[in-house]
N, CA, C and O of each residue as an XYZ file, in Angstrom:
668
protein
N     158.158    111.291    156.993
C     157.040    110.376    157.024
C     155.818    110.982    157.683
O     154.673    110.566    157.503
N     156.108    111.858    158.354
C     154.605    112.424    159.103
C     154.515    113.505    159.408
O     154.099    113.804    160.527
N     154.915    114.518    158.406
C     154.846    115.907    157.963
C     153.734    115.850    157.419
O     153.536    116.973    156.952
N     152.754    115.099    157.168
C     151.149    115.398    156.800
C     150.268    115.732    157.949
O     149.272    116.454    157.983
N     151.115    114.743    159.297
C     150.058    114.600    160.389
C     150.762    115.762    161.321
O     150.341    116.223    162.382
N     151.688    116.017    160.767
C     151.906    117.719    161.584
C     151.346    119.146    161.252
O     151.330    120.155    161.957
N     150.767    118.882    159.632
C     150.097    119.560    159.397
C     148.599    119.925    159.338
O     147.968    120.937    159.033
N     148.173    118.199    159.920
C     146.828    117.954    160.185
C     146.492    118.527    161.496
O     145.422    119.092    161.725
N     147.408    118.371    162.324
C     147.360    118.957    163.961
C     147.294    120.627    164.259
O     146.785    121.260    165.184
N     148.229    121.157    162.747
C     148.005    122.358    163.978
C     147.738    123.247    162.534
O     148.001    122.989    161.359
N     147.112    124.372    163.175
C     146.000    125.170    162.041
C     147.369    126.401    161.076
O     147.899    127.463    161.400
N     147.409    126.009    160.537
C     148.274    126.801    159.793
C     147.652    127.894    158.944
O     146.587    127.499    158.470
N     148.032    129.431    158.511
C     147.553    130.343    157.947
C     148.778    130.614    157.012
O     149.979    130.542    157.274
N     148.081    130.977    155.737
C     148.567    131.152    154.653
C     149.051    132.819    154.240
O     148.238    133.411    153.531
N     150.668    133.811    154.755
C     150.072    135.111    154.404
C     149.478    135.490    153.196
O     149.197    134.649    152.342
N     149.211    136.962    153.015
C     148.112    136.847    151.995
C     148.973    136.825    150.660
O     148.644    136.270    149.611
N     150.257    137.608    150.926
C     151.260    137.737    149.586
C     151.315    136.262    148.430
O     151.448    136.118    147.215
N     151.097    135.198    149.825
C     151.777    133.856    149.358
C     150.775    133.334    148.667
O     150.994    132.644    147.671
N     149.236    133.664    149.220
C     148.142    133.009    148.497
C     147.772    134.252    146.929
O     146.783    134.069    146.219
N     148.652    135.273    146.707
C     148.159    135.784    145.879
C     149.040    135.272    144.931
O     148.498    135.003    143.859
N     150.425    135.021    145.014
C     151.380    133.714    144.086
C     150.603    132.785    143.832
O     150.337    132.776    142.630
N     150.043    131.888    144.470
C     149.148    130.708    144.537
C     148.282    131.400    143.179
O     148.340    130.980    142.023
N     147.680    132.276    143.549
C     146.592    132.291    142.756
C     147.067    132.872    141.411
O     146.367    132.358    140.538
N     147.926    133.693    140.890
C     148.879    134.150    139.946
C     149.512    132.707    139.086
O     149.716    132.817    137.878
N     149.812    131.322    139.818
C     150.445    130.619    139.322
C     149.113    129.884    139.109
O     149.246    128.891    138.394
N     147.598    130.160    139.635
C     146.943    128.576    139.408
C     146.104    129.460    137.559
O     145.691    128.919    136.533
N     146.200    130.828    137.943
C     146.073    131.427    136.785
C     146.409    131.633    135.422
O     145.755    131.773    134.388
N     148.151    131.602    135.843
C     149.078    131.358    134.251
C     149.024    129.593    133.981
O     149.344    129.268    132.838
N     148.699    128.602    134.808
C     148.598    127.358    134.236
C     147.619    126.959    133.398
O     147.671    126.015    132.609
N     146.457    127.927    133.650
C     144.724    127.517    132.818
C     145.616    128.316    131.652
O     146.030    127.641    130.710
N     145.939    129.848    131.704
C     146.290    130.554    129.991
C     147.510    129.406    129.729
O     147.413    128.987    128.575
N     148.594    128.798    130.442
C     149.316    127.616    129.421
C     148.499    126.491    128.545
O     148.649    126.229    127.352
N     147.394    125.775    129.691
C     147.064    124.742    129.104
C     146.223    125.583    128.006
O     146.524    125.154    126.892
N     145.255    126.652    127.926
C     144.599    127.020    127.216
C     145.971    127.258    125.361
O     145.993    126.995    124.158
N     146.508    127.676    126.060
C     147.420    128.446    125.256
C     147.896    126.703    124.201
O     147.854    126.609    122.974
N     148.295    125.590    125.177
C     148.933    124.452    124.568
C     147.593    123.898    123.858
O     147.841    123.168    122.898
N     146.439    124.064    124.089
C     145.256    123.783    123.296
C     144.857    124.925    121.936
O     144.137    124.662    120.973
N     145.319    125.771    122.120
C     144.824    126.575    121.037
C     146.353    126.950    119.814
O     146.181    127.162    118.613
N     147.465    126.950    120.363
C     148.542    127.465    119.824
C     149.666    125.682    119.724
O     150.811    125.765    120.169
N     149.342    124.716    119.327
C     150.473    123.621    119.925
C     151.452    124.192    118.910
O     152.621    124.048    119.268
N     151.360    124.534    118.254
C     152.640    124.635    116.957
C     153.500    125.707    117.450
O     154.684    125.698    117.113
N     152.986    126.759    118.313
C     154.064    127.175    118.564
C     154.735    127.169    119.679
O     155.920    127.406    119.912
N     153.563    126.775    120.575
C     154.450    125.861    121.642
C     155.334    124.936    121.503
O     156.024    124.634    122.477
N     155.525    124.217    120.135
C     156.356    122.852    119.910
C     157.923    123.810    119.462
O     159.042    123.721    119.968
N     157.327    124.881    118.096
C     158.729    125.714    118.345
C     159.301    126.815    119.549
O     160.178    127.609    119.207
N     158.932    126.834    120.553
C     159.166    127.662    121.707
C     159.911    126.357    122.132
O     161.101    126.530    122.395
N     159.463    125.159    122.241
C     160.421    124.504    123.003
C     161.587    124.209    122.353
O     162.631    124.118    122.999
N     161.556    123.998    120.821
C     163.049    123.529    120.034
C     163.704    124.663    120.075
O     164.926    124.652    119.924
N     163.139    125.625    120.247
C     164.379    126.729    120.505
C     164.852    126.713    122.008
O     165.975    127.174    122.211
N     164.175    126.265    123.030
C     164.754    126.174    124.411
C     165.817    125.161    124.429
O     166.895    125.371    124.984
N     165.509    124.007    123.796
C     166.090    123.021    123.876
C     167.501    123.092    123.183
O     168.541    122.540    123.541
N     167.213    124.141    121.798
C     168.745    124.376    121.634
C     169.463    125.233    122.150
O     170.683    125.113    122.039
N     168.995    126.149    122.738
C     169.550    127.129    123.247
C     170.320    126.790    124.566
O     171.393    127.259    124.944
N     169.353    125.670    125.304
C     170.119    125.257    126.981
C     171.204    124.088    126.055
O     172.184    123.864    126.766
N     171.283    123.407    124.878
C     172.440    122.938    124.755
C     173.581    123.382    124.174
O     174.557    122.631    124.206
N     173.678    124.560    123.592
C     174.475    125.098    123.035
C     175.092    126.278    124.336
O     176.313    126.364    124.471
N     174.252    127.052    125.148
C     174.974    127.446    125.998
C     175.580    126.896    127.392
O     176.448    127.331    128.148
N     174.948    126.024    127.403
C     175.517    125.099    128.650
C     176.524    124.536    127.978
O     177.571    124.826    128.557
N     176.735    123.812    126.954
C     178.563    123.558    126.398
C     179.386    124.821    126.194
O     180.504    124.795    126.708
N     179.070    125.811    125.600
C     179.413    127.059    125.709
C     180.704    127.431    126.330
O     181.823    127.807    125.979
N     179.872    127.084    127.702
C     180.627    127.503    129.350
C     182.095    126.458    129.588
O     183.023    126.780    130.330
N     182.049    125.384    128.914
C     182.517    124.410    128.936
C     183.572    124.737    127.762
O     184.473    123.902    127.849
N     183.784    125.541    126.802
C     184.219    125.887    125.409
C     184.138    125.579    124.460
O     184.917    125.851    123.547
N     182.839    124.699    124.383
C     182.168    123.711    123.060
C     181.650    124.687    122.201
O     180.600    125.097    122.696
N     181.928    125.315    121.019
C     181.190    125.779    120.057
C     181.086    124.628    119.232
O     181.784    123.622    119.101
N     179.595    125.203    118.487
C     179.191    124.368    117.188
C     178.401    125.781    116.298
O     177.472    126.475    116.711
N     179.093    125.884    115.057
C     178.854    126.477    113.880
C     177.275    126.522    113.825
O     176.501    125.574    113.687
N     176.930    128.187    114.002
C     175.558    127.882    114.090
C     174.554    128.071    112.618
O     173.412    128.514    112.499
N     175.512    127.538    111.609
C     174.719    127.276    110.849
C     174.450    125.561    111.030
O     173.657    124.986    110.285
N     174.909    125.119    111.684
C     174.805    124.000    112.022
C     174.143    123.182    113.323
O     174.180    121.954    113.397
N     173.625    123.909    114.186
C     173.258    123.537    115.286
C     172.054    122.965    115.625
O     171.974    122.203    116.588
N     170.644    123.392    114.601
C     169.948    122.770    114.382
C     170.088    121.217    114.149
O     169.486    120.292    114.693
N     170.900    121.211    113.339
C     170.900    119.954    112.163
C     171.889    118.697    113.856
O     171.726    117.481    113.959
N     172.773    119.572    114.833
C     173.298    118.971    115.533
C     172.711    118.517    116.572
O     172.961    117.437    117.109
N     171.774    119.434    116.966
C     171.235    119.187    118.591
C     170.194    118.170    117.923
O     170.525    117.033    118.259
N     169.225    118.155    117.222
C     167.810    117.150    116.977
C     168.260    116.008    115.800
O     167.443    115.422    115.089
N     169.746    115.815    115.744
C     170.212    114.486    115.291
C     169.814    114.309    114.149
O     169.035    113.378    113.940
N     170.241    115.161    113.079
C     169.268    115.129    111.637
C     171.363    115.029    110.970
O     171.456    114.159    110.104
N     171.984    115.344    111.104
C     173.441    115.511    110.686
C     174.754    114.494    111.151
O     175.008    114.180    112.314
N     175.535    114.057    109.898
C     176.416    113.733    110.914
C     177.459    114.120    111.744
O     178.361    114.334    110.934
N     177.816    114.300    112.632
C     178.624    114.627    113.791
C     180.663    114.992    113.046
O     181.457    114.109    112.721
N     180.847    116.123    113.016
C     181.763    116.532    112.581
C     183.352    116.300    113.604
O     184.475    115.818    113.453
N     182.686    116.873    114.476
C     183.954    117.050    115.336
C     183.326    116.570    117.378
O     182.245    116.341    117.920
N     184.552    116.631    117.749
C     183.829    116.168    119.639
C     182.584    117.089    119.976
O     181.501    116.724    120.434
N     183.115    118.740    119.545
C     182.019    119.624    120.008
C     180.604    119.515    119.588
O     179.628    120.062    120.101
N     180.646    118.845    118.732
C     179.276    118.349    117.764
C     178.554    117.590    118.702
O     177.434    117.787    119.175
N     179.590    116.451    118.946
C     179.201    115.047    120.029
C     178.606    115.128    121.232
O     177.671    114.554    121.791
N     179.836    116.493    121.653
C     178.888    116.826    123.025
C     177.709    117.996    123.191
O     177.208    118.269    124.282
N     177.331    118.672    121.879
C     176.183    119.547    122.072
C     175.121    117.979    121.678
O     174.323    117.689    122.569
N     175.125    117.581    121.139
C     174.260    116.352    120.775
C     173.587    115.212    121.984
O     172.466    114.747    122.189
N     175.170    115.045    122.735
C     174.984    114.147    123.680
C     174.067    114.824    125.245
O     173.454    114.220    126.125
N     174.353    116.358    125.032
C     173.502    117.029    126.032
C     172.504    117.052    126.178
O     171.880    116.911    127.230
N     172.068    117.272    124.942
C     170.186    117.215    124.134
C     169.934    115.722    124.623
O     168.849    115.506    125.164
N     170.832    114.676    124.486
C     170.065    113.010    124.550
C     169.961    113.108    126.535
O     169.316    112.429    127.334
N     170.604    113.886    126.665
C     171.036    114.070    128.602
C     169.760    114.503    129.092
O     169.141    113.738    129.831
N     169.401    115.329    128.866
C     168.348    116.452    128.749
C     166.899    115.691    128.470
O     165.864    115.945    129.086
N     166.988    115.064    127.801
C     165.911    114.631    127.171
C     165.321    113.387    127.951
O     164.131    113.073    127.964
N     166.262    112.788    128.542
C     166.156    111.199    129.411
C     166.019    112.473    130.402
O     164.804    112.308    130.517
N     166.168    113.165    130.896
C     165.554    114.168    132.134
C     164.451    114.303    132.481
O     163.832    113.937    133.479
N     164.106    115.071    131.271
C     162.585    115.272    131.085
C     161.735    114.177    130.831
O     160.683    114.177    131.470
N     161.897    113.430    130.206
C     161.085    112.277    129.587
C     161.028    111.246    130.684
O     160.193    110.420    130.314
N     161.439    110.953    131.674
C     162.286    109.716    133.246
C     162.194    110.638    134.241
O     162.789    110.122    135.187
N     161.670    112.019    134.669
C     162.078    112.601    135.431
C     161.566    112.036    136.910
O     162.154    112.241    137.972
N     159.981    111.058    136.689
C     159.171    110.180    137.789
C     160.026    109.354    138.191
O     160.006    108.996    139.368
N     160.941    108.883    137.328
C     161.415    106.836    137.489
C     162.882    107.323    137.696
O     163.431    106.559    138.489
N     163.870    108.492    137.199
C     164.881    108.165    137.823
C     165.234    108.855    138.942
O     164.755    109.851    139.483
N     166.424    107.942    139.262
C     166.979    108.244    140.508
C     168.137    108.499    140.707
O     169.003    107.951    140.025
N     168.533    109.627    141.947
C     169.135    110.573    141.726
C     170.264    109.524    142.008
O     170.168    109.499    143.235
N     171.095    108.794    141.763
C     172.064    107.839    142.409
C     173.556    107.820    141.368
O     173.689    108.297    140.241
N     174.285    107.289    141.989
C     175.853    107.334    140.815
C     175.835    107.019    140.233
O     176.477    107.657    139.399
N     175.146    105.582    139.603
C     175.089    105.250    138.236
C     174.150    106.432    137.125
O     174.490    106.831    136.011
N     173.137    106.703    137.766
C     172.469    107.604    136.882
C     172.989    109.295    136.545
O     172.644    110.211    135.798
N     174.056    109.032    137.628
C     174.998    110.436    137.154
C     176.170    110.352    136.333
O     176.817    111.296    135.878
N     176.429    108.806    136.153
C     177.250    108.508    135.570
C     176.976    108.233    134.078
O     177.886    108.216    133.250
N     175.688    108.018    133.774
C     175.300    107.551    132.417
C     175.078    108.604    131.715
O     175.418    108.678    130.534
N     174.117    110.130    132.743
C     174.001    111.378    132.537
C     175.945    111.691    131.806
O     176.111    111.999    130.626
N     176.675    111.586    132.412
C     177.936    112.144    131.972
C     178.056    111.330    130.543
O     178.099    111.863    129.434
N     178.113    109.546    130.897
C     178.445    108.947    129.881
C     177.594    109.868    127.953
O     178.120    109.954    126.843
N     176.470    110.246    128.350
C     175.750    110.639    127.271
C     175.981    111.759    126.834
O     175.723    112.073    125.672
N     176.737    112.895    128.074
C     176.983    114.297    127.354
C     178.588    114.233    126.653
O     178.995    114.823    125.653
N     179.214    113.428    127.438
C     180.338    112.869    126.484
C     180.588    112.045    125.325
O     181.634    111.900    124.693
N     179.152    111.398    125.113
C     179.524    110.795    124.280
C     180.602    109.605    123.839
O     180.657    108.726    124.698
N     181.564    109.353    122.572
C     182.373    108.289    122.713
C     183.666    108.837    123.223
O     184.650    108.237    122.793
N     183.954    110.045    124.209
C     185.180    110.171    124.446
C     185.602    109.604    125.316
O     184.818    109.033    126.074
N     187.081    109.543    125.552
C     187.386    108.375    126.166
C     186.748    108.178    128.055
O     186.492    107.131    128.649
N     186.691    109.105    128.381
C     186.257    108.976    130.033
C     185.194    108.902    130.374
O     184.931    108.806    131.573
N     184.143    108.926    129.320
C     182.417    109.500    129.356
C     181.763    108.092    130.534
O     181.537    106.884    130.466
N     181.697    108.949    131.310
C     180.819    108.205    132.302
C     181.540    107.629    133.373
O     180.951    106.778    134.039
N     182.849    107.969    133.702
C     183.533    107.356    134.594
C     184.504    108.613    135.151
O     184.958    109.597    134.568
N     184.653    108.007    136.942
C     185.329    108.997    137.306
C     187.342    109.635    137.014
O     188.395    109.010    136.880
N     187.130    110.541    137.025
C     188.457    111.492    136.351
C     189.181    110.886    136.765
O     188.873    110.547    137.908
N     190.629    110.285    136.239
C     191.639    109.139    136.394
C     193.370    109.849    136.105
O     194.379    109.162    136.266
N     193.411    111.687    135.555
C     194.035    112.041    134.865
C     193.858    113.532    135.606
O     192.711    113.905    135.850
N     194.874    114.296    135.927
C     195.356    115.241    136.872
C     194.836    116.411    135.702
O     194.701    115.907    134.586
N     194.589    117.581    135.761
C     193.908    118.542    134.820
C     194.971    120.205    135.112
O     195.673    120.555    136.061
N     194.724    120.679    134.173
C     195.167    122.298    134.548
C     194.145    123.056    133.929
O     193.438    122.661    133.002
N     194.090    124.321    134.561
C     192.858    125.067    134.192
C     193.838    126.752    133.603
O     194.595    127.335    134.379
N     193.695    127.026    132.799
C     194.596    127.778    132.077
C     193.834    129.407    132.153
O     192.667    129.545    131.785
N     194.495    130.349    132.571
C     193.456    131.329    132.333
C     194.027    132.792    131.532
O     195.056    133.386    131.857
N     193.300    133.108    130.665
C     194.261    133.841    129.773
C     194.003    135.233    130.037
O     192.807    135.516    130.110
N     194.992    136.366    130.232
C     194.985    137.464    130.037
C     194.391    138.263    128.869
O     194.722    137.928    127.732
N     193.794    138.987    128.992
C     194.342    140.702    127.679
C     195.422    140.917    127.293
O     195.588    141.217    126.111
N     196.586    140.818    128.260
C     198.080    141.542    128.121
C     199.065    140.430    127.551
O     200.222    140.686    127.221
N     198.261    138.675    127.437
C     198.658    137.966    127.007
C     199.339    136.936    127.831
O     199.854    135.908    127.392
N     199.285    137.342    129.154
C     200.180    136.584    130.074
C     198.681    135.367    129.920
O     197.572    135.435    129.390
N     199.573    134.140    130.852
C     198.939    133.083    131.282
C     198.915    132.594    132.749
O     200.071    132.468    133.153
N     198.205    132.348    133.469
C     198.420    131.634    134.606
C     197.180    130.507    134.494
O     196.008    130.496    134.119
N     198.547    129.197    135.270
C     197.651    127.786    135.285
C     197.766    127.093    136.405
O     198.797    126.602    136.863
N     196.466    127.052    136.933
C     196.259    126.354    137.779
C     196.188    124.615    138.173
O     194.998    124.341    138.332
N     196.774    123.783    138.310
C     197.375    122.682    138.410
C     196.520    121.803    139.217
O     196.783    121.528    140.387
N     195.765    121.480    138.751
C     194.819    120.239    139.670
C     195.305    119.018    139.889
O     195.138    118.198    138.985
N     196.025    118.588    141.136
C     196.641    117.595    141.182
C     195.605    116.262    141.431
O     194.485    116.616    141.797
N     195.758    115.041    141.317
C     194.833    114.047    141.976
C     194.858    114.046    143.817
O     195.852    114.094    144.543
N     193.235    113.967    144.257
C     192.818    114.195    145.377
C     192.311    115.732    145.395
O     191.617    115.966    146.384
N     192.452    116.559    144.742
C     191.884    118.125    145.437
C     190.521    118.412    145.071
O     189.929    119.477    145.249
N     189.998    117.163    144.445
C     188.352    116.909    144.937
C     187.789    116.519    145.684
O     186.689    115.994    145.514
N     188.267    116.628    146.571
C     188.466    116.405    147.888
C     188.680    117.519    148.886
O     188.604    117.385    150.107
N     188.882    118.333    148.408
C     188.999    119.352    149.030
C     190.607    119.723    149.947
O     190.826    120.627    150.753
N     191.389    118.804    149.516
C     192.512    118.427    150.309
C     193.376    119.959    150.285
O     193.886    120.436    151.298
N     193.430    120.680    148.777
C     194.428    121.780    148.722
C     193.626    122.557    147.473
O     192.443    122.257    147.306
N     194.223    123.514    146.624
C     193.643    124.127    145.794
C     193.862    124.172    144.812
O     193.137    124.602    143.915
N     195.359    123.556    144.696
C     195.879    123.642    143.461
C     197.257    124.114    143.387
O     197.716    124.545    144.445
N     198.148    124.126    142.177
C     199.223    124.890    142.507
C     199.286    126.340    141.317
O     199.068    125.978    140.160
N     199.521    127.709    141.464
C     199.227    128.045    140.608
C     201.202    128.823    139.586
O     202.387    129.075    139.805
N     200.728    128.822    139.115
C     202.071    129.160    138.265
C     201.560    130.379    137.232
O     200.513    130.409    136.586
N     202.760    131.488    137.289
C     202.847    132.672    136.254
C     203.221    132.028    135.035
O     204.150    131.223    135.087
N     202.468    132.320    133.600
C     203.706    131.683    132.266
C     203.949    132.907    131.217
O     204.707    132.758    130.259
């Protein structure tokens, strides 16, 4: 609350490195806006390619592929939805998008992390509610072996780590 009037009180100096960032960033914002005034078209495709790109590799990580002759047609909702992985590169983009578009009005709170989930999941069965169902995390060799790690209920919590098993 009165980190303004602490900064009103006492004389603060700027080093020079920091004001030459300052001035580097107040610089590339005039060539953006200039750039979003003279170029919008390709600023509009610079962003549909960002936009597919952070949803297709952020499911990725997760093991969601979607056929990329198809990904266009999946992420900007022009197709219908084939399979879950479809659902959830789709539902990321609608995640994403209430981000950017709400980023003033929402708030960072459990329901709004919960609706965030509900939307990247889509209609599967848990989307938006907390994990109710014990998990294993499987990790595969080169040589073909397996080891799985056993997430029991509570070790989100930090209670233990898991149990792990050779297969």
């Amino acid at each position: 609350m009165k980190t303004l009037l602490f900064f009103e009180s006492v004389a603060q100096s700027v080093p020079q490195s920091t004001a030459w960032y300052l001035a580097d960033m107040g610089e590339h914002l005039g060539k953006q806006e200039l750039y979003a005034r003279q170029a919008p078209q390709k600023l509009k495709a610079l962003k549909k390619h960002a936009i597919i790109e952070s949803a297709v590799s952020s499911n990725r990580i997760e093991g969601v592929t979607v056929d990329s002759a198809r990904v266009k047609e999946v992420v900007f909702g022009r197709a219908h939805l084939r399979d879950r992985d479809e659902e959830e590169v789709r539902g990321y983009r609608k995640a994403l998008e209430l981000v950017h578009t709400e980023s003033g009005s929402l708030k960072v709170s459990e329901n709004t992390i919960c609706e965030l989930h509900r939307m990247t999941r889509g209609s599967i069965g848990d989307a938006g509610q907390y994990k109710s169902r014990d998990s294993d995390i499987i990790e595969h060799y080169p040589d073909g072996r397996k080891r799985v790690i056993s997430l029991k209920e509570g070790n989100n919590k930090g209670n233990n780590r898991g149990q792990l098993k050779e297969l």
